[in-house]
C-alpha positions as CSV (number, residue, x, y, z in Angstrom):
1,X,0.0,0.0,0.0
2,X,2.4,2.5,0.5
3,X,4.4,1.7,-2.2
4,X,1.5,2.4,-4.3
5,X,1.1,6.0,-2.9
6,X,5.1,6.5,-2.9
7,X,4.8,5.5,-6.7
8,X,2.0,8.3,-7.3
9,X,3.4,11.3,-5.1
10,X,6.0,13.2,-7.2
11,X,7.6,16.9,-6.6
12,X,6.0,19.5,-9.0
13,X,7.9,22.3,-7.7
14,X,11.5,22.4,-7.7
15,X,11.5,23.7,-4.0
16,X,9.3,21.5,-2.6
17,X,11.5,19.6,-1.0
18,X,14.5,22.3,-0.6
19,X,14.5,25.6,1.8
20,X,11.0,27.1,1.1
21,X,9.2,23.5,1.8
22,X,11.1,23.3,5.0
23,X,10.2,26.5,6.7
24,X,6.9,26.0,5.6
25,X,6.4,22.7,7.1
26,X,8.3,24.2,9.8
27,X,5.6,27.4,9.9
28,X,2.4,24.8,9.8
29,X,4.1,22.9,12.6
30,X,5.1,25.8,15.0
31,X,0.9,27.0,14.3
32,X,-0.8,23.3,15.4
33,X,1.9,23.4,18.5
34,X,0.7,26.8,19.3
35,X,-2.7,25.5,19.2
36,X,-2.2,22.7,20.9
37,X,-0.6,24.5,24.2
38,X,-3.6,26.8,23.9
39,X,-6.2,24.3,24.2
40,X,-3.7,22.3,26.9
41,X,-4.1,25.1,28.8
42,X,-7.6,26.2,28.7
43,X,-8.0,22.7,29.8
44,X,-5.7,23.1,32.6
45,X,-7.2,26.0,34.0
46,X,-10.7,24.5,33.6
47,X,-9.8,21.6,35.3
48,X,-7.9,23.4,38.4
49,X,-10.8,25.8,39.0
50,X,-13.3,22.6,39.6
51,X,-10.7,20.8,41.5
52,X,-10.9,24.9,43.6
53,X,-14.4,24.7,43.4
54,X,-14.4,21.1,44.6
55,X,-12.6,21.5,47.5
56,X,-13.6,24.6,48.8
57,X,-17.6,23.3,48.6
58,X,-16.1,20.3,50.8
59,X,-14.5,22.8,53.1
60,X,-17.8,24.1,53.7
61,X,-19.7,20.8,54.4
62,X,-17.1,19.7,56.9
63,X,-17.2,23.6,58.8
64,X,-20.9,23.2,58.5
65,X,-20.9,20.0,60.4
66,X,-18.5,20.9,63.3
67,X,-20.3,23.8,63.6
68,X,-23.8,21.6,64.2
69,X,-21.6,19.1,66.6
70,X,-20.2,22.2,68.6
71,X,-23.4,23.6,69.0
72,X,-25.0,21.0,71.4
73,X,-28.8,21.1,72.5
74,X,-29.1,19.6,75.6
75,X,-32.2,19.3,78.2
76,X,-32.0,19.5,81.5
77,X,-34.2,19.2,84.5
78,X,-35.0,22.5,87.1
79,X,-35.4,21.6,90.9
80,X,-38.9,22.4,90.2
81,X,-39.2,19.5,87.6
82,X,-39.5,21.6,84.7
83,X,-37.6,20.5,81.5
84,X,-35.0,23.4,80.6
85,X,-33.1,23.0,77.2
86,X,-30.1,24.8,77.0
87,X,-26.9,25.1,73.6
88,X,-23.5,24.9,74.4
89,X,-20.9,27.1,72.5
C-alpha cells in the first residue's frame, strides 16, 4: 500500500523539497503546537478551577458539620421538675 502511494506522489515544484518547503512545514508545525498549548491550557485551567471549586464546597460541608456538633442542644431538668433545654458554644 504504501508503495503504491510512494509511486504516485511526485515533486511538481523544484523547492518543494529544498528551503522554502522546510520553513513552511516548519511554519504549519510551529501553528498546530501553538494551538495545541492553547487548548492544553484552557483545559488546565478549567480543570484546576473545579478541582478549587471542589474542594472549597467540601470545606464548607465539613465547617458546617462541626459547627452543628459544637453547637450542642441539651435538656436539662430544674429543681422544680421543669424540662430546661439549653446550647452549648
Amino acid at each position: 500500500m504504501a508503495a503504491q502511494v510512494a509511486d504516485q506522489v511526485s515533486a511538481t515544484n523544484g523547492g518543494a523539497f529544498g528551503m522554502r518547503g522546510v520553513m513552511q512545514q516548519n511554519l504549519q508545525n510551529s501553528a498546530a503546537i501553538g494551538e495545541a498549548a492553547r487548548q492544553y491550557r484552557d483545559w488546565s485551567q478549567k480543570n484546576w478551577q473545579q478541582v478549587t471549586d471542589d474542594r472549597n464546597a467540601s470545606q464548607d460541608r465539613r465547617n458546617f458539620a462541626m459547627r452543628e456538633n459544637l453547637v450542642v442542644s441539651r435538656r436539662s431538668r430544674t429543681p422544680m421538675g421543669r424540662t430546661r433545654r439549653w446550647r452549648c458554644r
